[in-house]
C-alpha positions as CSV (number, residue, x, y, z in Angstrom):
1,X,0.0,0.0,0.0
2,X,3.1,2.4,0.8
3,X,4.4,1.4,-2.7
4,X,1.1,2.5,-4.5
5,X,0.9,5.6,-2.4
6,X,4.1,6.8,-3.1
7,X,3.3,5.8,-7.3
8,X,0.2,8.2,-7.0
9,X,2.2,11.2,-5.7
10,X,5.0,10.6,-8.0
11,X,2.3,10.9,-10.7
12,X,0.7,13.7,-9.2
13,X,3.6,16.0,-9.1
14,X,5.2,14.6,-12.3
15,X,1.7,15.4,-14.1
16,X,1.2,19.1,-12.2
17,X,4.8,19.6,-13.4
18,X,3.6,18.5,-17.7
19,X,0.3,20.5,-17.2
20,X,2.2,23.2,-16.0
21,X,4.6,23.6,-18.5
22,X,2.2,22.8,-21.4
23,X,0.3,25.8,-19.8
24,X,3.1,28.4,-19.7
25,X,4.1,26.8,-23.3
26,X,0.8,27.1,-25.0
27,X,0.1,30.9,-26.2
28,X,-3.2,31.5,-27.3
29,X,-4.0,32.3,-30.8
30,X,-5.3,35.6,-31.9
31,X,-8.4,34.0,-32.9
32,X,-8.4,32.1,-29.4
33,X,-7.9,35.2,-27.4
34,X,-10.3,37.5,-29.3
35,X,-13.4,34.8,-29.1
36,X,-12.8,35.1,-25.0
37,X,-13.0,38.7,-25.4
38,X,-15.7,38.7,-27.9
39,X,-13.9,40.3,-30.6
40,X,-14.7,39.2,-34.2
41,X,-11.8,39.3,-36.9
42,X,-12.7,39.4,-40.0
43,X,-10.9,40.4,-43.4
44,X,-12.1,42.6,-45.2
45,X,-10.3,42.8,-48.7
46,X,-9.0,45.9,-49.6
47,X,-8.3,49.0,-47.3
48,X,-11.2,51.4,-47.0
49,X,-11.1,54.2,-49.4
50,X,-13.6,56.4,-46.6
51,X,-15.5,56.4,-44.0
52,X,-18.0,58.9,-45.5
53,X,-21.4,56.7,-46.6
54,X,-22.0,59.2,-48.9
55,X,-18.6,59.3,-51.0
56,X,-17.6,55.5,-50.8
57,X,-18.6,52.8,-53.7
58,X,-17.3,49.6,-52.9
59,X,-17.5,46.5,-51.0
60,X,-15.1,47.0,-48.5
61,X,-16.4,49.7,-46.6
62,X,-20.1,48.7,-47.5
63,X,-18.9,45.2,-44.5
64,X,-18.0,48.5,-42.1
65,X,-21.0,50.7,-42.3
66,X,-23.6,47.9,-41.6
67,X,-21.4,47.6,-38.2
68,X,-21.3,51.7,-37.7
69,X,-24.5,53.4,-39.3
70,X,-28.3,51.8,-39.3
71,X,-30.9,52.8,-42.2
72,X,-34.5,53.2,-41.2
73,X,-34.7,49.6,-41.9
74,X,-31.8,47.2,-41.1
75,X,-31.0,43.4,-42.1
76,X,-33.1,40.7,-40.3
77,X,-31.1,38.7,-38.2
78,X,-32.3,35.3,-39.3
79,X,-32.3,36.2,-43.1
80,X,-30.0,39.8,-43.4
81,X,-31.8,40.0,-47.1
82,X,-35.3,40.5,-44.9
83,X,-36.8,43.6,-43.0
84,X,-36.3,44.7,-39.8
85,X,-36.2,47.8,-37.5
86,X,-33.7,49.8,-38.0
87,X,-33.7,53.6,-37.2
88,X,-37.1,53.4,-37.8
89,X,-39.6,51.2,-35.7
90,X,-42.4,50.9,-38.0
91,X,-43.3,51.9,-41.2
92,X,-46.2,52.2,-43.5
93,X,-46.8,52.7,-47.4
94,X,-49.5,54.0,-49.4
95,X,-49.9,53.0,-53.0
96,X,-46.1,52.0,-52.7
97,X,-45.5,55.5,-53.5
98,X,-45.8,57.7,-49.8
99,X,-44.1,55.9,-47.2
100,X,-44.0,57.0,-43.8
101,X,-41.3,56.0,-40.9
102,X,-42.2,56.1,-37.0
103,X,-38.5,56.7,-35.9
104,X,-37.2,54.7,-32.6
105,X,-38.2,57.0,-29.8
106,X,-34.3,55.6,-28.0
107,X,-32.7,56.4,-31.1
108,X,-29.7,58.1,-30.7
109,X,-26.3,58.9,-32.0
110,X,-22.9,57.2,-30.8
111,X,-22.2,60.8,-28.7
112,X,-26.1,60.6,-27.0
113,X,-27.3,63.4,-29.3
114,X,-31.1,61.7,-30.6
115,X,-31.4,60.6,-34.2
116,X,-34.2,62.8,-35.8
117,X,-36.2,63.0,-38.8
118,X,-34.1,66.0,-39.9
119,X,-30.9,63.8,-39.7
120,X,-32.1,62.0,-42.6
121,X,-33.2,64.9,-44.6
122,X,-30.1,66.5,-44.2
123,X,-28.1,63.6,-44.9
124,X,-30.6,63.1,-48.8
125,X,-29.8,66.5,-49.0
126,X,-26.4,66.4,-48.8
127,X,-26.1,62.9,-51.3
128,X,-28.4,64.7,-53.9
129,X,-25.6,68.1,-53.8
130,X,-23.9,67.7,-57.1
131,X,-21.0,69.9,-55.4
132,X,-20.4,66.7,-53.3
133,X,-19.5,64.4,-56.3
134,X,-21.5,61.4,-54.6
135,X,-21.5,58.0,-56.6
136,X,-24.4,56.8,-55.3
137,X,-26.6,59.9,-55.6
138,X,-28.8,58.0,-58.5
139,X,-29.9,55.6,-55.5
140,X,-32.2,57.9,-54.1
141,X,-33.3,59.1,-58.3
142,X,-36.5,57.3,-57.5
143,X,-37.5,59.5,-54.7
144,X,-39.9,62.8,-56.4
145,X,-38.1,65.4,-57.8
146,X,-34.2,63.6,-56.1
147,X,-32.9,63.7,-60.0
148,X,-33.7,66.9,-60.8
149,X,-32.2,68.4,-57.8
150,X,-29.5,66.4,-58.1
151,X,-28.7,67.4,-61.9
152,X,-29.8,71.3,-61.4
153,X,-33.2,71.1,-62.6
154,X,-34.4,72.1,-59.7
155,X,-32.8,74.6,-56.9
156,X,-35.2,74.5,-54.2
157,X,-34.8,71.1,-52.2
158,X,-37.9,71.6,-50.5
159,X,-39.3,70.3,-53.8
160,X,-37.5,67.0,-53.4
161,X,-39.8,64.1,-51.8
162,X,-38.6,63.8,-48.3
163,X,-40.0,65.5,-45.7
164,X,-40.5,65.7,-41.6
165,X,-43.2,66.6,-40.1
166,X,-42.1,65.9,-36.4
167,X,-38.7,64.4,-34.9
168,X,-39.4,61.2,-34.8
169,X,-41.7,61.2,-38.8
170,X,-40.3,61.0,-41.9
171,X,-42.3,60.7,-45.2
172,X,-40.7,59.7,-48.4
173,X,-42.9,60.7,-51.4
174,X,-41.5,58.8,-54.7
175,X,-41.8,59.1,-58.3
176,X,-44.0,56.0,-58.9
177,X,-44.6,52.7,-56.7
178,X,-42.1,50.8,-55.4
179,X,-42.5,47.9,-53.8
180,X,-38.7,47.0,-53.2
181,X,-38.1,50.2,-51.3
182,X,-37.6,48.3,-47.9
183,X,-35.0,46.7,-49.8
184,X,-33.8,49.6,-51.1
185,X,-33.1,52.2,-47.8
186,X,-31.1,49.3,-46.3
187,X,-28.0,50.0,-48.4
188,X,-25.7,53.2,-47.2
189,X,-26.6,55.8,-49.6
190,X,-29.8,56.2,-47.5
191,X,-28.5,56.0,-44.1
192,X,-28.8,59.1,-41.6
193,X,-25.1,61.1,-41.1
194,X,-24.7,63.2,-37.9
195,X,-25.1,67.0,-39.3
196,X,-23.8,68.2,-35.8
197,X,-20.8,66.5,-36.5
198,X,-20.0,66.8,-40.6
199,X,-20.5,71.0,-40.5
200,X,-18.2,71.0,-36.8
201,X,-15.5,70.0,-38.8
202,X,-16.3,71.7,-42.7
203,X,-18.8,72.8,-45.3
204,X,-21.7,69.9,-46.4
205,X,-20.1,69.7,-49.9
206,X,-17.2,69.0,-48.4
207,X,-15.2,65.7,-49.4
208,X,-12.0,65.8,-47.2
209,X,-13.0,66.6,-43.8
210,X,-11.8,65.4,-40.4
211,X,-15.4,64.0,-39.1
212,X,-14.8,60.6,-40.4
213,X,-11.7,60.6,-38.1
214,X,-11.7,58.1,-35.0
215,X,-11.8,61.1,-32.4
216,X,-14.2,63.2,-34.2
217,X,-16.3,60.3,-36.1
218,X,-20.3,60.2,-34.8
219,X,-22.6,57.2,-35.6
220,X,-25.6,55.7,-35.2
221,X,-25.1,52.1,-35.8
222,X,-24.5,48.8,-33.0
223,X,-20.9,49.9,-32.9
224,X,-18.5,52.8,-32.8
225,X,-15.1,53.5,-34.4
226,X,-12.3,52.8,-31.8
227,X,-8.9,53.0,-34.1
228,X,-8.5,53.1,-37.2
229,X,-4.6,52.3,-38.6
230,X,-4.5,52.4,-42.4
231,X,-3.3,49.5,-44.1
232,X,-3.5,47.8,-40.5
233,X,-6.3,47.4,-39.1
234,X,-10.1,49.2,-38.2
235,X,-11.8,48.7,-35.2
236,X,-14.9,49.1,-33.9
237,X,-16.4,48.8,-30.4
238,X,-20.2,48.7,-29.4
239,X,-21.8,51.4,-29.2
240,X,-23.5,51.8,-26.1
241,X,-26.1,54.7,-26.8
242,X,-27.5,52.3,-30.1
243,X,-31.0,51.6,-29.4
244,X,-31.2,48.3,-29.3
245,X,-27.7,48.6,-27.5
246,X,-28.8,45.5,-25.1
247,X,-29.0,43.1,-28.3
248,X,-25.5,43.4,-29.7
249,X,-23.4,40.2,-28.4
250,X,-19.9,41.0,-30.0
251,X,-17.7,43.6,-27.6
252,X,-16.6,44.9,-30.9
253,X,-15.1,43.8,-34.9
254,X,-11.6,44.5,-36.1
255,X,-11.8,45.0,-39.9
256,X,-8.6,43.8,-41.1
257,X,-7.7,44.7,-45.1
258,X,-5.6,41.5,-46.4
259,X,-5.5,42.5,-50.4
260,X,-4.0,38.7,-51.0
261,X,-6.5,35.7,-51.2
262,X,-3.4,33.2,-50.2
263,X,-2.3,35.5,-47.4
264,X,-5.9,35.9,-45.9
265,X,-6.0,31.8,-46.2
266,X,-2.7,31.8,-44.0
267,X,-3.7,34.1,-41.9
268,X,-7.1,32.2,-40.9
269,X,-5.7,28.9,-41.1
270,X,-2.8,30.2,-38.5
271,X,-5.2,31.5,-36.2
272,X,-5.1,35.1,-36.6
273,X,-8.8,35.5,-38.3
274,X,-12.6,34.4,-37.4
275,X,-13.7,34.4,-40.8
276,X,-12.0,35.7,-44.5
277,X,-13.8,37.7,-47.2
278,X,-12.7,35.1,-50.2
279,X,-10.2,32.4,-50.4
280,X,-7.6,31.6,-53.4
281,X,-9.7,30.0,-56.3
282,X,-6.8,27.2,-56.6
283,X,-7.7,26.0,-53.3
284,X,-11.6,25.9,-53.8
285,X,-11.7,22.1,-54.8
286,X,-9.1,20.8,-51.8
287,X,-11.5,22.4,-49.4
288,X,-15.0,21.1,-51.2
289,X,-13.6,17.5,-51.7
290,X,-12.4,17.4,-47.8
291,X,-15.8,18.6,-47.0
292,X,-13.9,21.1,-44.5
293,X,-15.8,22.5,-41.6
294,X,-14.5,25.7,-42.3
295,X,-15.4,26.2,-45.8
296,X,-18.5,27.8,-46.8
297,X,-20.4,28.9,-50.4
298,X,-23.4,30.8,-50.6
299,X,-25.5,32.5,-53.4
300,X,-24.7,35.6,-53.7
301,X,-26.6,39.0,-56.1
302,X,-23.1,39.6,-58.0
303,X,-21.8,40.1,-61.4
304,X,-18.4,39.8,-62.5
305,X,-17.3,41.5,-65.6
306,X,-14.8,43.7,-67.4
307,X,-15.9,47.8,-68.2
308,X,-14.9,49.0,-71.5
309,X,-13.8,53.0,-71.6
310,X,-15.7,54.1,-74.2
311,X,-13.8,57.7,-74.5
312,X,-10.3,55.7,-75.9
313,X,-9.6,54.3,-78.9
314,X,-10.4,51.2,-80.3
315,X,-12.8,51.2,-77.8
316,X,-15.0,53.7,-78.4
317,X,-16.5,51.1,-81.2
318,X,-18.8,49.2,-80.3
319,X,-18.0,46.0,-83.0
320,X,-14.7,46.3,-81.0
321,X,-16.4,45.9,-77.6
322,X,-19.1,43.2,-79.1
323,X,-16.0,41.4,-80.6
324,X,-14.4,40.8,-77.3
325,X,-17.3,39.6,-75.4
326,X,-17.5,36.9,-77.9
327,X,-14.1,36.1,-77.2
328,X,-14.1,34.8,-74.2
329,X,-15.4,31.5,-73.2
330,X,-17.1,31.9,-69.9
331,X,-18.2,28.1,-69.5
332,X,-14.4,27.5,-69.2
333,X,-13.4,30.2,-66.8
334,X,-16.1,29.0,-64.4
335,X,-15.1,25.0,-65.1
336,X,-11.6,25.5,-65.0
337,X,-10.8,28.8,-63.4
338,X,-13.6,29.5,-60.7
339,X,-14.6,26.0,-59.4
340,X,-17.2,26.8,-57.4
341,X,-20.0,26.7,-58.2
342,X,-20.5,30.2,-60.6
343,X,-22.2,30.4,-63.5
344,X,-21.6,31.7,-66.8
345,X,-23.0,35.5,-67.1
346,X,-25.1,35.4,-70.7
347,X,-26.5,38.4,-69.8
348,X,-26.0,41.4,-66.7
349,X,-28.4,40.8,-64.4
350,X,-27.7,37.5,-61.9
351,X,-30.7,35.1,-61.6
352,X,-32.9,36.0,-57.9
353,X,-33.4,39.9,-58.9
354,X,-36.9,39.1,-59.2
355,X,-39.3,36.3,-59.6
356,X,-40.6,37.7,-62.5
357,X,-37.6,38.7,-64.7
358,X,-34.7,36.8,-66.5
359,X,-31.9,38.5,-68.1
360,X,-31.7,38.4,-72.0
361,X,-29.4,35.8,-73.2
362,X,-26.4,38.2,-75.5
363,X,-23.1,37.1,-74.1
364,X,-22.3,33.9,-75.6
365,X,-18.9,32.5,-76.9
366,X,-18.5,32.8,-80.8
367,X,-14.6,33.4,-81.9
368,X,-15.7,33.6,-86.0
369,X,-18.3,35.9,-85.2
370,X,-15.8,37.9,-82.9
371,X,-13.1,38.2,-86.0
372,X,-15.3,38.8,-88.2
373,X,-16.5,42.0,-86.1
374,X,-13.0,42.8,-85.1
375,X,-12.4,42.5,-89.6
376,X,-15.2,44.8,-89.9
377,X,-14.0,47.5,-87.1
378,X,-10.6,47.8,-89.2
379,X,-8.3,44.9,-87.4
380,X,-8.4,41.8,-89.8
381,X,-6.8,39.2,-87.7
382,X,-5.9,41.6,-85.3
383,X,-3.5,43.5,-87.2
384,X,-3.4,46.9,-86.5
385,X,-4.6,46.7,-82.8
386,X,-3.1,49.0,-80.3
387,X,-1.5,47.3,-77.4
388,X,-3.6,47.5,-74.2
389,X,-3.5,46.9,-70.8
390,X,-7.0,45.0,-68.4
391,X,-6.6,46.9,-65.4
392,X,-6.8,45.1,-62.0
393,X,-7.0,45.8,-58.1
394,X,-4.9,43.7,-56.3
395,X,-5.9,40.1,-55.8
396,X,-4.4,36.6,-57.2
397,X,-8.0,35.7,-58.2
398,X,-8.3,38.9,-60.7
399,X,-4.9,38.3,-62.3
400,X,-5.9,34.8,-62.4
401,X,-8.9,35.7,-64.5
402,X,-7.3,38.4,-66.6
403,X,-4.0,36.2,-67.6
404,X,-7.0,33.7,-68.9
405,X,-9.7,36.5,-70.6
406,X,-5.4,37.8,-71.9
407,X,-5.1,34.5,-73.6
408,X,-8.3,34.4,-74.6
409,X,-8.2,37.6,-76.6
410,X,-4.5,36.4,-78.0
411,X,-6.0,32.6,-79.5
412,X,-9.0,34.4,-80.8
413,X,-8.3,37.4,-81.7
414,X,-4.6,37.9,-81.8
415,X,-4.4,41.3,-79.6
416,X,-2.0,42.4,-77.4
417,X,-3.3,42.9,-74.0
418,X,-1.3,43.0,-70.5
419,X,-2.2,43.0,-67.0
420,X,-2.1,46.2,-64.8
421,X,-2.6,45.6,-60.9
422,X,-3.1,48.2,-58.7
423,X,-3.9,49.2,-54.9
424,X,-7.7,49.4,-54.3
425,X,-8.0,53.3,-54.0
426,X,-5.8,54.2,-57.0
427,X,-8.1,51.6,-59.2
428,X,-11.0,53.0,-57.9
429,X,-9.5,56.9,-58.6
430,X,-8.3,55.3,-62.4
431,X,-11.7,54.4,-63.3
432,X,-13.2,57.4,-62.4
433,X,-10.9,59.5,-64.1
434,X,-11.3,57.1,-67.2
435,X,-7.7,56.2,-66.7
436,X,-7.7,52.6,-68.2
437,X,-8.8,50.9,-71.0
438,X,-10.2,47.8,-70.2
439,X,-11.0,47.3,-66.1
440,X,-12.6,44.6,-64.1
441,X,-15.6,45.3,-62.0
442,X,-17.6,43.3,-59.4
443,X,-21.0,44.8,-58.6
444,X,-22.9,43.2,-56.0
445,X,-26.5,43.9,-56.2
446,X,-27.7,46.8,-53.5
447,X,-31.6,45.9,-53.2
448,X,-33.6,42.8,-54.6
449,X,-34.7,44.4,-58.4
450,X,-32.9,44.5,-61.6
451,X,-32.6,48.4,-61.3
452,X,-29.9,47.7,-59.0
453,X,-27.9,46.6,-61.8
454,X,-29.1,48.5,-64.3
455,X,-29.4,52.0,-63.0
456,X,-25.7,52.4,-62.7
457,X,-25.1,52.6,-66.7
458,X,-27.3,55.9,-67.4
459,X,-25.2,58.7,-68.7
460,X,-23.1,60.8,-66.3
461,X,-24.0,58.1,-63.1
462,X,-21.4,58.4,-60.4
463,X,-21.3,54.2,-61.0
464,X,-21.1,54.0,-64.6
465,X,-17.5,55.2,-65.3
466,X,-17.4,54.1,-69.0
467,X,-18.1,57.4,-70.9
468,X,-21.1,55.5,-72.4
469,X,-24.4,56.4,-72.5
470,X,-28.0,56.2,-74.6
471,X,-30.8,58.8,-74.7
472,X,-32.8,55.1,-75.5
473,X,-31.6,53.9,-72.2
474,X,-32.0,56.4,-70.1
475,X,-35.5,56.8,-71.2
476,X,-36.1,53.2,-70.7
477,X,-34.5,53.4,-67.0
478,X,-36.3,56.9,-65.8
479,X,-39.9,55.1,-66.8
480,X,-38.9,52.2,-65.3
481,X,-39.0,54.5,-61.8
482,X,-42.3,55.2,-62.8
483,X,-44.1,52.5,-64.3
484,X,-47.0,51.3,-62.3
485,X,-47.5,47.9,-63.8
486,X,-45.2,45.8,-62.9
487,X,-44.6,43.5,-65.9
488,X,-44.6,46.8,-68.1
489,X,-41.7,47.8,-65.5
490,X,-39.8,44.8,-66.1
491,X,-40.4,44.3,-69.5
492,X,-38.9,48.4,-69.6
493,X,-35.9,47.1,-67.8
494,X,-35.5,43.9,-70.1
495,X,-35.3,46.5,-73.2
496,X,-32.5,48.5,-71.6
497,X,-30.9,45.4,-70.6
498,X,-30.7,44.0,-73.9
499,X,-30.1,47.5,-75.6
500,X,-26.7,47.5,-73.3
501,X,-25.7,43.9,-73.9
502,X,-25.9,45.2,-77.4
503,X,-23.7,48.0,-77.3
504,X,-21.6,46.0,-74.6
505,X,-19.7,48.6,-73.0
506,X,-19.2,46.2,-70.1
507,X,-18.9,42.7,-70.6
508,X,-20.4,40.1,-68.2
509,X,-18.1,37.1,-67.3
510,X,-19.7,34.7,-64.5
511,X,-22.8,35.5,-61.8
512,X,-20.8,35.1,-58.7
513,X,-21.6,32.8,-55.8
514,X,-18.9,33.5,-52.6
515,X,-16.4,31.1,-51.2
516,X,-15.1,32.1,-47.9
517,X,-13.4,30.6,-44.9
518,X,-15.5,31.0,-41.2
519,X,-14.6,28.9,-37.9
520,X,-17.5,27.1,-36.2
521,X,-16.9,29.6,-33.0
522,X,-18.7,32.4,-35.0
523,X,-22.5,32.0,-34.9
524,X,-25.6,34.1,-36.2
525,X,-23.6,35.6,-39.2
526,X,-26.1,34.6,-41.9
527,X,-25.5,34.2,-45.5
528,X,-26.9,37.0,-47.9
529,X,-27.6,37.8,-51.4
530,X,-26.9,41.6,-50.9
531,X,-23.8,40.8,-48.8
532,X,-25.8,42.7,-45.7
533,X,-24.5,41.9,-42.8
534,X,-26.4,41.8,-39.1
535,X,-23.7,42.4,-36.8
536,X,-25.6,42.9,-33.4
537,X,-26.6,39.2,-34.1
538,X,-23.3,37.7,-34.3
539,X,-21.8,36.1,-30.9
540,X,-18.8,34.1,-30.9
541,X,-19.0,30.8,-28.8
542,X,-15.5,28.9,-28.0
């Protein structure tokens, strides 16, 4: 018995000494010591060109404003793509055409000034200033009279749709009915900015100011911004005067902008993110065959495709721009390339827009019919054609797909085209300068109708950035707004669509799906067709 007690302590103390050691040897992981804190790390792509809802375009700051600014209606948390309270607690619509919003009576900004009525106005005012240069102004074109403010038609912006009666009322009078409206207001271009805040620090027109700035910024959303280190890291932390303050589960988000798909891979797989915004498409298939836990691929509302700028020469012909979208075979790019699940695009607009409409069926692959334009344009065989470069933001997966669509264009066509990468903000800044000549472009749709993708390619929109543009189309798109009848609307929409297929000043590779990394900690982050994104329903569970 002495013998077997002496064996138990020489195992206790041996063991104590191993567990011991294996606890001052074992350093938590990032991801490890964030989930005990409650702090989700997500990548995020490219590094935010702005803050400011009103002067930013692109996905990567669209994933931070759902976490700092709330529209009168926010994503539901069970299905983001639904309706639920946002700034607004209830809401009412007559005719689809007057809507009224009951704002939360605890609504309040991030300093504990209250969220009014007049926030909002202010804020469509201030969108709808040409002086501001605002990309997304042509969101809020279906709201009476919003356009003609917005292009100088009319002065007074009293005239404009959007009033408020008291505090906590807002009543948005639009052009004609519009049933997807709730849809609509839930992307940034109609969320509320702090007035109190953007004229502290400058004029309303003003596009550089220091409000968005982590000591100075004001919001209204489940979280606040905490720090913000360019090319670093953004955080945010929750925002304890938000309404619904007592719902939010996360302590707070760091945004981290990893511009390279393999590098964001590393980075999740060595502990350092909760979830990834893409993944590299060459590892798609290991991760689908292994039927890993981590890998995930939704539907998504998205387009991939290349714009053409229509100013530049050769480009500025349309047998040109027709002759290259028959050039490239789209059923191989998404066999070979993509893997995962996307589909060719034959026209713009991605299937699930609306029950009721399918896009026209253009883009197809045809390499006679493609030299024979290209003949016919003045390049037999290609001779003739002026080098040119496919301009690219900084990502393996869009130099994968341009080196193909490069090769492509050499079989069929025997052009010269390279590969131009650049850093997210100077791309953006290229194309809407008209600095390129051909450019890749992702468009994710913004509300559930084909509008969303169609709207953007009206003459002079602060989207289109091709230098085209049809008195046809416009027409078609402005009645659109105002068509009653809803398969008159859509049939309105199928004429534009089909008009600009036609003319193809962009040209429509695959409909997207998205193929992202997430660890099974994270929990209540639903999958979207919009990409919207419900943060106060997220919670991390180790």
């Amino acid at each position: 018995m002495r013998w077997i007690f002496r064996a138990l302590i020489f195992i206790l103390i041996f063991g104590g000494i191993a567990w011991f050691h294996h606890v001052r040897t074992h350093r938590p992981t990032r991801v490890e010591a964030a989930t005990r804190a409650g702090i989700l790390l997500a990548g995020n792509g490219s590094e935010p060109a702005t803050l400011d809802p009103h002067l930013a375009s692109g996905q990567p700051e669209h994933l931070i404003f759902h976490a700092l600014f709330e529209g009168l209606i926010s994503p539901a948390p069970e299905n983001p793509d639904g309706d639920a309270p946002g700034a607004a607690a209830s809401w009412s619509a007559e005719n689809y055409t007057v809507w009224t919003f009951r704002l939360q009576p605890k609504g309040k900004w991030s300093d504990g000034t209250p969220v009014t009525a007049a926030d909002f106005v202010y804020s469509y005012q201030r969108i709808l200033t040409a002086e501001l240069g605002a990309d997304y102004a042509n969101m809020l074109y279906p709201m009476l009279n919003a356009e003609e403010y917005h292009t100088g038609k009319i002065k007074d912006f009293s005239q404009v749709g959007v009033k408020a009666p008291d505090p906590l009322t807002l009543q948005i009078t639009l052009k004609g009915p519009a049933p997807y409206l709730p849809s609509m207001i839930k992307h940034y271009a109609w969320f509320p900015l702090p007035r109190h805040v953007i004229e502290k620090f400058g004029k309303m027109t003003e596009r550089s100011t220091r409000w968005t700035r982590p000591a100075n910024m004001v919001c209204n959303g489940p979280f606040k911004l905490k720090s913000w280190e360019v090319n670093q890291a953004l955080e945010v932390e929750r925002n304890p005067h938000y309404w619904d303050a007592a719902t939010v589960k996360l302590n707070g988000i760091v945004f981290l902008p990893i511009s390279s798909d393999t590098t964001e891979e590393r980075a999740f797989n060595d502990g350092q993110l909760h979830i990834t915004l893409t993944m590299p498409l060459s590892k798609i298939p290991t991760y689908r065959e292994s039927r890993s836990p981590f890998y995930h691929n939704d539907p998504l509302l998205s387009v991939y495709m290349y714009r053409c700028n229509t100013t530049k020469k050769p480009f500025d012909n349309p047998l040109v721009r027709k002759a290259l979208a028959l050039s490239i075979d789209r059923e191989s790019i998404t066999r070979n390339i993509l893997r995962a699940g996307q589909q060719p695009a034959t026209g713009l607009t991605p299937p699930g827009c609306h029950p009721d409409y399918q896009a026209p069926s253009v883009m197809h692959f045809d390499p006679a019919e493609a030299r024979r334009l290209l003949a016919e344009a003045g390049f037999p065989d290609g001779k003739g054609f002026p080098p040119f470069n496919i301009l690219i933001n900084t990502s393996e997966s869009h130099r994968s797909l341009a080196e193909a669509v490069q090769a492509m264009w050499k079989e069929h066509l025997h052009i010269p085209a390279g590969v131009l990468n650049q850093d997210w903000g100077v791309y953006i800044e290229s194309q809407r300068k008209l600095d390129y000549q051909i450019a890749r472009f992702g468009w994710v749709g913004d509300y559930l109708d084909p509008s969303t993708f169609l709207a953007i390619w009206q003459t002079g929109d602060g989207n289109n950035n091709t230098g085209w543009g049809s008195r046809r189309y416009d027409e078609l798109i402005h009645q659109s707004f105002q068509e009653g009848d809803v398969q008159k609307r859509l049939q309105m929409l199928k004429e534009a669509e089909t008009l600009l297929l036609n003319e193809a000043p962009i040209l429509p590779v695959y409909w997207y799906t998205h193929s992202y990394l997430m660890r099974p900690e994270v929990r209540g982050l639903r999958p979207s067709l919009l990409q919207h994104r419900c943060y106060k329903a997220v919670e991390l569970r180790p």
